[in-house]
N, C-alpha and C positions, 0 to 999 in steps of 0.2 A: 539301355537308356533308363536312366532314373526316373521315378515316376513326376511330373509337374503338382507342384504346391501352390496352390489359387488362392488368396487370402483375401478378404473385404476391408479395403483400407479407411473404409466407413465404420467398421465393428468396433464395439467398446469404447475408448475414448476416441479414437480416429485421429489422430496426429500422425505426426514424421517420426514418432520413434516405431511403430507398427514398419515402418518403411524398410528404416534401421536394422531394426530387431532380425526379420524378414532376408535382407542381400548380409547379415552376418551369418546367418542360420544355413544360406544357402552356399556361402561360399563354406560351411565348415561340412556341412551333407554330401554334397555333391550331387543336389534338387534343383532342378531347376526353379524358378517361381515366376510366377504370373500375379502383381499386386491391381485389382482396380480400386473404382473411385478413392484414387488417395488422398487425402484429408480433405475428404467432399464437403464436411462437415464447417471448415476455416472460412473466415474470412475472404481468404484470397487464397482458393484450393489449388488442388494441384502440387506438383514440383516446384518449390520454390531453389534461387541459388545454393542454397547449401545442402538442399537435397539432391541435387544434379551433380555437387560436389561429391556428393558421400557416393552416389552413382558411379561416378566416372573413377575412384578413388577404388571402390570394390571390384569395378573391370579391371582395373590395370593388376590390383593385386592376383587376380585367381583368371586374368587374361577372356573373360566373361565375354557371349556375345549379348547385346542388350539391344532394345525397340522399343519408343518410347519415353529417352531419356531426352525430353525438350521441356523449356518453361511452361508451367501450367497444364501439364501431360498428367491425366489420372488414372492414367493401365499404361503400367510398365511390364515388359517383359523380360529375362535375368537367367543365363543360362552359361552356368559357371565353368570354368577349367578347371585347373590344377593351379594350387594355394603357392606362389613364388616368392621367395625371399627376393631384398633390394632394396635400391635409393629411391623414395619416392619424393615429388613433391607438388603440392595443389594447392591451388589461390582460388578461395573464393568467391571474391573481388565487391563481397557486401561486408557487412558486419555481420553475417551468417555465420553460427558457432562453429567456431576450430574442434572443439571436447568432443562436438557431438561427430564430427565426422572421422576423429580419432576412433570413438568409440563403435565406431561401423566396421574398420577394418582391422582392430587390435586382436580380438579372437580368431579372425584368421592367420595372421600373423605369426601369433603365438605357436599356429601348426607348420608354420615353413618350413624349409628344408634348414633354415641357415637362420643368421642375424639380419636385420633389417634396419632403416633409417627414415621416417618419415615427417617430413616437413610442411604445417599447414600454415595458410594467411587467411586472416578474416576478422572476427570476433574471437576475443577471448574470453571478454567478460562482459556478458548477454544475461538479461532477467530473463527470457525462454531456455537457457542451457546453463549445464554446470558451467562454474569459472574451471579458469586450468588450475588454480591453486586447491579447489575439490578435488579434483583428479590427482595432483602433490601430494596431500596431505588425507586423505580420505581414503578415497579408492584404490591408488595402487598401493599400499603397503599391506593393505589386507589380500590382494588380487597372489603379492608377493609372497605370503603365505601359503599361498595353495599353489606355490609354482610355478607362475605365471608372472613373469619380470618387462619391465617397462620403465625407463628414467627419460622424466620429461623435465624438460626444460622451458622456460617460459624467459621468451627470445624481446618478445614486444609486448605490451599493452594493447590492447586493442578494446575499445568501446561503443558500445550501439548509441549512435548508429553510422558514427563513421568508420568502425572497423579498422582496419592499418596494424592489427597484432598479428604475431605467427609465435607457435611452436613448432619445437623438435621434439620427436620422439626416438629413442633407440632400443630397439626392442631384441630378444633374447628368446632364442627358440624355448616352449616350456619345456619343462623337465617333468619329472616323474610328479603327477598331480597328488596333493594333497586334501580331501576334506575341509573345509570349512566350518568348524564348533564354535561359535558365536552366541553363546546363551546370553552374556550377561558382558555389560559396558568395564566390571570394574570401577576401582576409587579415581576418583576425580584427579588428577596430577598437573594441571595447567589450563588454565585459560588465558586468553589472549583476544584483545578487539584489537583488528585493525582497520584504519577509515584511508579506501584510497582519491587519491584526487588529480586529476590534471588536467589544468585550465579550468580548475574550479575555485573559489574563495578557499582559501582557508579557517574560515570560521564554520562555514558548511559542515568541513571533520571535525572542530572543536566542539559546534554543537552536536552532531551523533555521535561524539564520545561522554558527552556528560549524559545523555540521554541514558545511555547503556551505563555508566553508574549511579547514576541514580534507580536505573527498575528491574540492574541484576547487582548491586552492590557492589561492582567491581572495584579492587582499588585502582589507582594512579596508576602504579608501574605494570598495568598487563594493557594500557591504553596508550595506541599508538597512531601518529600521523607518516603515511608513508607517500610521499608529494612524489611526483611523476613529470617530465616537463610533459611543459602546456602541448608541445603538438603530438603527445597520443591520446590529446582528448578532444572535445569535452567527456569528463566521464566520471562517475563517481559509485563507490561501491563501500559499503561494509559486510566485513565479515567478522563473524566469533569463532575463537577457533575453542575448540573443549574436546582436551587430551586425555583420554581416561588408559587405565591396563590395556584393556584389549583392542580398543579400536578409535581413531580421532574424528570427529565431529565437526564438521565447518557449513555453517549457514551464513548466508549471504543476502543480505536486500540492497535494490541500486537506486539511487539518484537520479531526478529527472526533471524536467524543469516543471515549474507551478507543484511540485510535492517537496512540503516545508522536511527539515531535516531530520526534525522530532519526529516524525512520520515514519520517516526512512528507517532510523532507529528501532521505532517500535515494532515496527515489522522484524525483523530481525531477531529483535529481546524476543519476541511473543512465540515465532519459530524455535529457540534455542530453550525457552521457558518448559514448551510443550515437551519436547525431547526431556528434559534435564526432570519432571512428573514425572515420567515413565521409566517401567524400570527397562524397558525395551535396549538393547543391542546399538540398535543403529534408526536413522531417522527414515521418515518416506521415502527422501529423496539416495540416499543409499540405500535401501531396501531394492529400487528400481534398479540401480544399477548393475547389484551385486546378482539378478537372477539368473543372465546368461552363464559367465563366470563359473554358478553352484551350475548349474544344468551338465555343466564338462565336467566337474572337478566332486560333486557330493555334498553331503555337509546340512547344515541347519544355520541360522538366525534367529532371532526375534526381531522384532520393529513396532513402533506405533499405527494405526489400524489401516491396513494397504490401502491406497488410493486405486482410483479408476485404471491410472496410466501404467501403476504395475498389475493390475490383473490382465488389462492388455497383452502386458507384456507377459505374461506366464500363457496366455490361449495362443499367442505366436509361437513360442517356443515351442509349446505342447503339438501344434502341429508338424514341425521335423523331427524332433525327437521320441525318442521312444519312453523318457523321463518325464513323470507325473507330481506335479508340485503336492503336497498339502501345505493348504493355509487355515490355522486353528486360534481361537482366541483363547490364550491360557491366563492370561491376569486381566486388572482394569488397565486398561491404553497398552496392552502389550499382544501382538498375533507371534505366533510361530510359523517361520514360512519353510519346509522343508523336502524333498525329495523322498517320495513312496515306491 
């Protein structure tokens, strides 16, 4: 019997990715875990739907026995099998992130025996989670790098707070892992805004696309309206996308009612701004992403200066594994985050 992993779902930032991090770590150890006060810290603590999701989603994959897994439950119990390939599929029946419960069981996955197929409903495109178009466009081509294969597909739209999207995933046993060398982003090769909308005005995109030429100079043809019908909304999102050599970039700010568009906009420009100063790799919010990933596979990044929620996430990981991060400030707005 494996020894149990106690974690304080209170510690460091205290959110649902601690949760996350935590039933991915233990379906890939073969630890059992014990999580309490899980996001004591929120609002409205506890398991919420999409954390029951990602729960219920990591039993079926590694056939887990679990205690604890009810709404508003802050000690969870997690006591894994053997990692099985197969058709999965789970509704989260909020606008509870789809990406985020992707990203709870894709690492294990990754170690199956076979190919896999996994189908989620819920939110796709949530201000508290990446969109699935991050995930497209961001995450897995670099993830694809290091061996680690995943083609999503992005089936419906889904917006907070009424939710109604689903993804597919089809995932690919890894192969022989490669390092991750990430020093530097490369020449800039593309950008692209795009403003989504459905059942929203159309002027709403018009205005967060002038916004975004006017306070990143972009011209005309990388601005785009991608209209959606009305009923996978209401919802409204921008993204930038910034294509450089080595790795692609995409921030996002969403739309909401009483926040004017020029708002929305600027949120977004002022994200993409800060990246685009630094001579850094990749942004915060891929930085977070990309650490479980390095922790299997090796390697280095840079990034702009780590947030809370990824050093979170590096004192979880640090607890199963026997892999020790360093994080070093080597330039101005640029940390090195690497495996010792």
């Amino acid at each position: 019997m494996k020894e149990l992993v106690v974690i304080d779902g209170a510690a460091g930032e205290g959110g649902g990715q601690i949760l996350r991090s935590a039933l991915s770590l233990s379906m890939l150890s073969g630890r059992p875990l014990r999580i309490e006060h899980i996001r004591a810290g929120r609002s409205k603590p506890g398991l919420l739907r999409q954390h029951l999701t990602a729960v219920q989603a990591a039993a079926a994959v590694c056939g887990a026995q679990v205690s604890g897994a009810v709404a508003g439950g802050q000690t969870l119990e997690f006591h894994p099998g053997p990692i099985r390939a197969g058709d999965y599929e789970f509704a989260i029946g909020t606008a509870g992130s789809c990406t985020l419960v992707l990203q709870t069981v894709l690492p294990a996955l990754w170690q199956a025996p076979g190919p896999s197929r996994l189908r989620v409903s819920g939110g796709t495109h949530n201000p508290a989670a990446p969109p699935a178009d991050f995930l497209q466009h961001a995450w897995l081509p670099l993830l694809a790098r290091m061996g680690l294969h995943a083609e999503l597909t992005l089936l419906r739209h889904g917006f907070y707070p009424a939710g109604g999207g689903s993804v597919e995933v089809r995932v690919t046993r890894g192969s022989t892992l490669q390092p991750l060398q990430l020093e530097n982003r490369g020449a800039l090769l593309e950008c692209r805004a795009e403003a989504l909308i459905a059942g929203v005005p159309g002027n709403v995109a018009e205005r967060e696309l002038a916004t975004v030429a006017r306070r990143l100079d972009w011209p005309a043809e990388v601005l785009h309206i991608h209209g959606l019908p009305a009923s996978h909304g209401p919802g409204n999102a921008l993204q930038l996308c910034l294509r450089h050599e080595h790795v692609t970039e995409l921030f996002t700010a969403f739309g909401e009612r009483g926040t004017a568009a020029e708002t929305v906009a600027r949120r977004a420009c002022n994200a993409a701004r800060d990246y685009l100063a630094s001579p850094a790799a990749v942004g915060p919010w891929l930085a977070d992403q990309l650490l479980l990933p390095l922790a299997l596979a090796g390697g280095h990044f840079t990034t702009l200066e780590p947030s809370a929620h990824t050093r979170s996430n590096i004192a979880v990981i640090e607890r199963f594994l026997p892999q020790r991060f360093g994080v070093e400030q080597v330039a101005e707005d640029c940390w090195k985050i690497d495996l010792k």
